[in-house]
C-alpha positions in Angstrom: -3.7 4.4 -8.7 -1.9 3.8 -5.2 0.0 7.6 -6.0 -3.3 9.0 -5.7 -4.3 7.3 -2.6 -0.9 8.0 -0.3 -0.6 11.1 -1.0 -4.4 11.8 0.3 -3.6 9.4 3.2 -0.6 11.2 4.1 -2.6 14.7 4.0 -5.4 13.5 5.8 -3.6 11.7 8.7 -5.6 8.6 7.9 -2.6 6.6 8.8 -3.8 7.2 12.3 -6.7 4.9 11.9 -4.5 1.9 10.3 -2.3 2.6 13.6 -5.2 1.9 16.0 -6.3 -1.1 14.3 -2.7 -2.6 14.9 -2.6 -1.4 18.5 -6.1 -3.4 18.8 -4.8 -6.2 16.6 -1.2 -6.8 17.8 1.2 -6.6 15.8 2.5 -10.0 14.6 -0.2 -11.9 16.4 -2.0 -13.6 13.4 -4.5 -16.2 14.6 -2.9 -19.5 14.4 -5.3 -22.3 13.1 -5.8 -25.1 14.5 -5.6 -28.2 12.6 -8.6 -29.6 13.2 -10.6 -26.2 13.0 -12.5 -26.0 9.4 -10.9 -23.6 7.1 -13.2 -21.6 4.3 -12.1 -20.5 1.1 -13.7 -18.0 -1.5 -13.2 -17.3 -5.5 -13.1 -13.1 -6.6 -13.5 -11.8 -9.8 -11.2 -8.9 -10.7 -13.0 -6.5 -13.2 -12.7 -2.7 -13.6 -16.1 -1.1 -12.5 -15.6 1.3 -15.2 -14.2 1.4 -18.2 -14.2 3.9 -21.1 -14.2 3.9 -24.8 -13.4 6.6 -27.4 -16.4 7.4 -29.6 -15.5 6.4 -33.7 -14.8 8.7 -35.8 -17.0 9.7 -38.6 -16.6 7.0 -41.7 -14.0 4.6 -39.5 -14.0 2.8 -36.7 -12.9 3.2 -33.2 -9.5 2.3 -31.4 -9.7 -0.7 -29.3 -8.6 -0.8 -25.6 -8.1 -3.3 -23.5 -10.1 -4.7 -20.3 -7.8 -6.7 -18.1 -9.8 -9.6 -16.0 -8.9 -12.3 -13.6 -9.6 -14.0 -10.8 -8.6 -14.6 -7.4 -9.2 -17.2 -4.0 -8.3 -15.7 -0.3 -6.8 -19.2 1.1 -3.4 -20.0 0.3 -3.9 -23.5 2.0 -6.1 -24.6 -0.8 -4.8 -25.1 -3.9 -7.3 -23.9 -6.8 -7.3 -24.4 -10.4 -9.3 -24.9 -13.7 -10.5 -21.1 -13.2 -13.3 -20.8 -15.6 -14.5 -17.4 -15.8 -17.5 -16.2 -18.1 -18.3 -12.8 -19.6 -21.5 -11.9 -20.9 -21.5 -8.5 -23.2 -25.1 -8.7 -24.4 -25.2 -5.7 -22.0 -22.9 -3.7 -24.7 -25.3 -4.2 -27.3 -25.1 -0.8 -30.2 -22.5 0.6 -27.0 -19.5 -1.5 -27.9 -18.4 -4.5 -29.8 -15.3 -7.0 -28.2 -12.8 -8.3 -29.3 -12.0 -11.8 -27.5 -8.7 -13.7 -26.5 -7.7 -17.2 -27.3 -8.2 -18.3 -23.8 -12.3 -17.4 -24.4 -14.8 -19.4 -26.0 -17.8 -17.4 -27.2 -21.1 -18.5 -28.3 -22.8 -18.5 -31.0 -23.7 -15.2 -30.6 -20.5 -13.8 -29.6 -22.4 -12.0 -26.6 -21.4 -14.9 -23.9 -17.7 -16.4 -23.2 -16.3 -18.7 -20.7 -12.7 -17.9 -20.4 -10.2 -20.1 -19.3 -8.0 -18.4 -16.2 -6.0 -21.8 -16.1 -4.6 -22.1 -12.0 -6.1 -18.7 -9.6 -3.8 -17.1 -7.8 -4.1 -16.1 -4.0 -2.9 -12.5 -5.4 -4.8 -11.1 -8.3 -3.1 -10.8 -12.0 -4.2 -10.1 -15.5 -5.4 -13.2 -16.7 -7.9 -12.7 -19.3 -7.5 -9.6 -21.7 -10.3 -8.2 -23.8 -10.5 -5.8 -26.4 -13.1 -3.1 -26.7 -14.1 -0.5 -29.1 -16.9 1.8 -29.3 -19.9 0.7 -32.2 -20.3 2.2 -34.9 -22.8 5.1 -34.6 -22.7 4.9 -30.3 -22.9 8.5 -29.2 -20.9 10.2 -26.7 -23.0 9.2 -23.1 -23.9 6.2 -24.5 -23.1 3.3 -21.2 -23.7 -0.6 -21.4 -22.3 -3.4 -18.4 -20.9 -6.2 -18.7 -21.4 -9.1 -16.4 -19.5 -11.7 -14.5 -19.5 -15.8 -12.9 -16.9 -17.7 -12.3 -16.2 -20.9 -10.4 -13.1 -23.0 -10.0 -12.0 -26.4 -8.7 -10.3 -27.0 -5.1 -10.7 -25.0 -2.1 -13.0 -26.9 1.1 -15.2 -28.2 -0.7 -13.7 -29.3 -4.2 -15.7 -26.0 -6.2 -15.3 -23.0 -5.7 -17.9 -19.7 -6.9 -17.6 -16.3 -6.8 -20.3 -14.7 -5.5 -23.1 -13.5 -8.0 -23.1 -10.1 -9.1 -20.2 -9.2 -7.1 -18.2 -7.9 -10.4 -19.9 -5.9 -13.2 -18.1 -3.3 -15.5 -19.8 -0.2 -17.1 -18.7 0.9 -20.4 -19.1 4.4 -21.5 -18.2 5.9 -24.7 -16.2 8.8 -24.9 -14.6 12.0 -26.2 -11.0 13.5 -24.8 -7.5 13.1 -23.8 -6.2 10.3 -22.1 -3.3 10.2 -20.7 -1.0 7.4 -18.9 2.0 6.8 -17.9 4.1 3.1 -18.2 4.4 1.0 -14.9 8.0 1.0 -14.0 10.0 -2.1 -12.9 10.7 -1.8 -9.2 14.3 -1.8 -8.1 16.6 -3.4 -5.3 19.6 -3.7 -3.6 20.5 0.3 -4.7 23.2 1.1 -2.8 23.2 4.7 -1.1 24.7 7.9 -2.7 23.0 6.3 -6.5 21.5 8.6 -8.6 18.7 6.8 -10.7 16.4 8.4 -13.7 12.4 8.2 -13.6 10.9 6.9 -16.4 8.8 9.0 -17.3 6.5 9.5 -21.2 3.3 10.3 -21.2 1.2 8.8 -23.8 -2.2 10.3 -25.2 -4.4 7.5 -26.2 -7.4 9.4 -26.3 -8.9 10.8 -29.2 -8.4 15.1 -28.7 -5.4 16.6 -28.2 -4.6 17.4 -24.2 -3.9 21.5 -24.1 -0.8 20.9 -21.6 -1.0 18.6 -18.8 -0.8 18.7 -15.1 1.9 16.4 -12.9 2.2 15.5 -8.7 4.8 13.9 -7.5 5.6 12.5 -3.9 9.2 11.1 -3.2 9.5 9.5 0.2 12.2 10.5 3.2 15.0 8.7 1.3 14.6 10.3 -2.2 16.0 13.3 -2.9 14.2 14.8 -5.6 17.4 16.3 -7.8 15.8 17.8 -11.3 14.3 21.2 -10.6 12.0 22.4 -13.0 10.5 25.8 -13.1 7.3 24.7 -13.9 6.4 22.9 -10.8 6.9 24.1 -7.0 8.4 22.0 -4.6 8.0 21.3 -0.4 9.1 18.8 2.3 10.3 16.6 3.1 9.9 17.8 6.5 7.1 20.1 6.1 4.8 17.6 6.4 4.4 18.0 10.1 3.1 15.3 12.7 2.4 13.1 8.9 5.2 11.0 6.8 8.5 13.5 5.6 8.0 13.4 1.9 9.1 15.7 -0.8 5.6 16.7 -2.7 5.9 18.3 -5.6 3.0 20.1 -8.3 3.7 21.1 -12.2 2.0 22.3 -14.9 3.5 22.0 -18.4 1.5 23.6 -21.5 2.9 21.1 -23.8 0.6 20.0 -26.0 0.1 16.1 -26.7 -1.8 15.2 -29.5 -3.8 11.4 -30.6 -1.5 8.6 -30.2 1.5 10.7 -29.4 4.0 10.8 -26.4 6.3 13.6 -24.8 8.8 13.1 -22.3 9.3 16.3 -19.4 12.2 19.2 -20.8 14.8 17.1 -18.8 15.2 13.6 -17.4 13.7 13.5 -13.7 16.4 12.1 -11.2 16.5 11.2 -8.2 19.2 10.6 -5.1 19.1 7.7 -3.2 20.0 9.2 0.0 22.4 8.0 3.1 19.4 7.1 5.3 17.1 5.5 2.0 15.7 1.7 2.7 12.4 1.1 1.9 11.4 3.9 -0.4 8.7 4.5 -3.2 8.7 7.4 -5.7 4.7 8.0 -6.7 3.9 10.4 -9.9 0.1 11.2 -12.0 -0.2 13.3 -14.7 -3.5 14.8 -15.7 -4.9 16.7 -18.8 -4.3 20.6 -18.4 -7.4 23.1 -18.4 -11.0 21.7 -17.6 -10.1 18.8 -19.4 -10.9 15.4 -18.1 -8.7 12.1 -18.7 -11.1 9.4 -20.4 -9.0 6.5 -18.3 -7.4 7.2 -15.0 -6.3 3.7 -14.7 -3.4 4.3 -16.0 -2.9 7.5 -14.8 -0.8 7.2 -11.6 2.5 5.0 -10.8 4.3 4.2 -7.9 8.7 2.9 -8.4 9.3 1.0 -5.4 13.1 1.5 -4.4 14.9 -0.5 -1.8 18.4 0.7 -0.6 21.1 -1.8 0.5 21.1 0.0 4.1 20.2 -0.8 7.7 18.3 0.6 10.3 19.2 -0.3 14.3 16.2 -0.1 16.3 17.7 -0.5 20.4 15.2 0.1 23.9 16.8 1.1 26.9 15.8 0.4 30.1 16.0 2.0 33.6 16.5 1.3 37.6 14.2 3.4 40.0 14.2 2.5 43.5 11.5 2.9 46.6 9.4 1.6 49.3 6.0 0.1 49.3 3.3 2.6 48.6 5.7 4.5 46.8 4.6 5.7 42.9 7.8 5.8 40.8 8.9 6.6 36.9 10.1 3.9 35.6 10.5 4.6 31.9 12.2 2.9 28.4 13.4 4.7 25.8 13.5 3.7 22.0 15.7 5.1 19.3 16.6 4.6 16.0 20.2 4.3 15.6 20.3 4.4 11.7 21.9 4.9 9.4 18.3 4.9 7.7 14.8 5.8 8.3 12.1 3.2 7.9 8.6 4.5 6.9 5.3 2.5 6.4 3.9 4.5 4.0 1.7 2.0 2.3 -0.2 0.5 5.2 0.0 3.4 7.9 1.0 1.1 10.8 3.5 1.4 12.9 7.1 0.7 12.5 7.5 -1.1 16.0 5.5 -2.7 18.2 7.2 -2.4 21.8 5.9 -5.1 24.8 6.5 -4.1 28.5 6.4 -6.4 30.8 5.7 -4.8 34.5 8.6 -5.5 37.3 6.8 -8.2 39.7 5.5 -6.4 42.8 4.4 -3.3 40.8 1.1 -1.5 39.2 1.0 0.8 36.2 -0.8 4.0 37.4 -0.5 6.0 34.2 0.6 4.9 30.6 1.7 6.9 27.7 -0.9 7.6 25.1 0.7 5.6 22.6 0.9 2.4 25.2 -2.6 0.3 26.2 -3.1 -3.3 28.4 -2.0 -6.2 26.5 -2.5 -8.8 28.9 -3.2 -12.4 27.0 -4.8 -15.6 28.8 -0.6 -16.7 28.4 0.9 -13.9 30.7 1.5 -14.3 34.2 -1.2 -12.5 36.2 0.8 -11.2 38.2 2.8 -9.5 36.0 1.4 -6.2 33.8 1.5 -6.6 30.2 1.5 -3.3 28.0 2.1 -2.7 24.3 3.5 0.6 22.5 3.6 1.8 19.2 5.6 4.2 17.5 4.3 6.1 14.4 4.4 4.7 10.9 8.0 5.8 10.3 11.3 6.8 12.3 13.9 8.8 10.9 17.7 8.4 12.0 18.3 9.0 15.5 14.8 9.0 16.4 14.8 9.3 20.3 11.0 8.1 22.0 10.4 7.8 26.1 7.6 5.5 27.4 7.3 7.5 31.1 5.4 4.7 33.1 4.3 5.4 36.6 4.3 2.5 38.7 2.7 1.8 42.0 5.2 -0.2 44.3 2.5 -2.5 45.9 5.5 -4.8 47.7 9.2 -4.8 47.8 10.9 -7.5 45.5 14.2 -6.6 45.6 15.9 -6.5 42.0 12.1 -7.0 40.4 12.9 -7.1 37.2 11.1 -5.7 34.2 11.7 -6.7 30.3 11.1 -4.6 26.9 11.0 -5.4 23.7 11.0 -4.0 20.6 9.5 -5.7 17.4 10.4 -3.8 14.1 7.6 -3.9 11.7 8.1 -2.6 7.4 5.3 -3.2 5.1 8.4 -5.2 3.3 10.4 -6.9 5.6 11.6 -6.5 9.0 15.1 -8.0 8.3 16.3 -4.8 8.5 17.9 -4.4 12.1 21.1 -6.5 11.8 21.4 -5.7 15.9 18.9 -8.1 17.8 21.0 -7.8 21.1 19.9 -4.1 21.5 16.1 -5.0 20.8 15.5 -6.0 24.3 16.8 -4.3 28.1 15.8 -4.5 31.6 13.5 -2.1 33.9 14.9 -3.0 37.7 12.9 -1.5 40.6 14.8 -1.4 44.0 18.2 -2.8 42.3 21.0 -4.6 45.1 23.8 -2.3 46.1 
């Protein structure tokens, strides 16, 4: 689950990679189609690659669990419908035995279904739920696939067809714990100073007992973790160094949780939305304790997405420099984050501004900030330097950043006139800067008295 994969991000400094891409990219430069240029579309199949199933116990039969399919098209130009999508299971054959929905039509056989996914979606969702139980007499180790096709009308051409063999799921039978967690509903428009409640159960659905269990948390810059509990250890959120302030925290409970049943944590877990919250997510996994290992870890991780009624004011500030021709001169813009929140892109790594600096006529960039490289398009003046900066993937309250450009005064233009400006970027939505006057300001090299 996504828990899992922040918190390695953030650990690892990967973000820095998803930062480069956007400096190479551009932020907010999307290629614009033409409308005469031919656009492509393609049909996806959404399948688990593995799945697992709890052997049967001796005389009955195994618990069923369920496989969620569907299908998905990239072009949101296009609309796409009569998704047909067909399962074959002969694969399973003395692995597992399925169960099939009303939207499936089997064979004869019952080893070959064409399910009906009814309009696809540009964003994948559940649209075709089986059920599967281990056979009767599989062993533990015992592994069969099932396979995938699917086509779909609309799209360039009038059909579209997934690719073949691009989707298969494994199915292995089974012996442990497994343990998951219920996906929470995300929540807006919380205004600071709230104090909300995690919900948090875990739920054994596997078929031995789990000998405790083992739980990481990660509670971005605008969360105050409130609940202390003496079984876990707690650090951040700014600990974290050059990475994303976050509160992480690690706990080990030696509850036990039996077959089918659930146990909520000694207290309720609560959180504070903080003064400077916006954009914030709360991520959480639980794991079997001991050398156990969870049957399932799709269901294993969560991540509550929680967006503050707050505003962040992201303002540049420019500069005058004056001097003669040959002269080399600093002539640097600042960027801050007047608050009252943070904004962090946790999700994607990129950064949460893009800032364009457009040279004063008459001058040459000799050195550039790290974080600043040539952005010059066939649309600029060529006269005129073009340079992009980033800022990392989040800025706290009051963040203060100076871009210290060293210009070359190749002629005198008196009042030459430089422009910044700042483009605020969130992974969900950049409406909030109320202050667009501030986003923009003037570097002025050799100003009138």
């Amino acid at each position: 689950m996504s828990s899992v994969s922040v918190g390695r991000v953030l650990r690892r400094g990967a973000c820095a990679g998803a930062v480069g891409a956007l400096v190479a990219a551009g932020l907010g430069s999307g290629v614009a189609l033409a409308d005469d240029q031919p656009q492509s579309d393609q049909l996806w199949i959404q399948a688990p690659y593995e799945q697992s199933v709890t052997v049967a116990p001796d005389g009955g039969a195994a618990q069923f669990r369920s496989l969620a399919l569907g299908l998905y098209h990239d072009n949101d130009n296009f609309t796409v419908t009569d998704g047909r999508l067909t399962v074959d299971v002969s694969g399973l054959a003395g692995v597992a035995d399925v169960s099939w929905p009303d939207n499936c039509t089997p064979n004869d056989a019952g080893t070959v279904a064409v399910c009906d996914t009814a309009d696809v979606p540009t964003r994948w969702s559940a649209q075709v739920q089986l059920k599967v139980q281990a056979a009767a007499g599989a062993v533990v180790g015992a592994q069969g696939a099932i396979e995938y096709s699917a086509e779909a009308t609309g799209g360039p051409d009038g059909t579209l067809v997934a690719p073949q063999d691009s989707a298969e799921t494994f199915v292995t039978v089974g012996s442990g714990p497994d343990l998951g967690i219920s996906a929470p509903q995300d929540t807006t428009d919380v205004a600071p100073g709230t104090s909300l409640t995690v919900p948090f159960s875990v739920t054994n659905t596997g078929n031995e007992t789990a000998h405790g269990f083992n739980v990481k948390m990660w509670a971005t810059y605008g969360l105050d973790v409130v609940t202390r509990y003496p079984q876990c250890t707690y650090s951040g959120p700014d600990d974290g160094g050059e990475y994303t302030p976050m509160t992480y925290v690690t706990c080990s409970f030696d509850t036990d949780i039996a077959p089918g049943a659930s146990v909520d944590l000694l207290e309720p877990l609560r959180l504070a939305v903080t003064d400077h919250a916006l954009y914030e997510r709360f991520d959480y996994e639980v794991q079997p304790g001991g050398d156990a290992t969870d049957l399932d870890g799709s269901d294993n991780g969560r991540s509550w997405h929680i967006t503050a009624d707050n505003t962040a004011d992201f303002a540049v500030r420019g500069t005058e420099v004056s001097g003669a021709a040959g002269d080399t001169v600093t002539a640097a813009f600042r960027f801050v984050n007047r608050g009252p929140a943070w904004v962090g892109n946790v999700s994607s790594g990129d950064p949460v501004a893009v800032i364009d600096y457009y040279l004063p006529e008459g001058t040459t960039a000799t050195s550039v900030p790290d974080t600043c490289r040539n952005a010059w398009t066939s649309g600029d003046d060529p006269a005129i330097g073009h340079y992009a900066c980033t800022l990392p993937l989040w800025a706290k309250p009051d963040l203060k950043v100076s871009f210290p450009f060293q210009l070359r005064i190749d002629r005198v233009v008196p009042d030459a006139t430089g422009r910044v400006v700042v483009h605020p970027h969130s992974d969900t939505s950049s409406t909030f800067d109320p202050n667009s006057k501030n986003n923009s300001a003037k570097v002025v090299v050799n100003p009138s008295a």
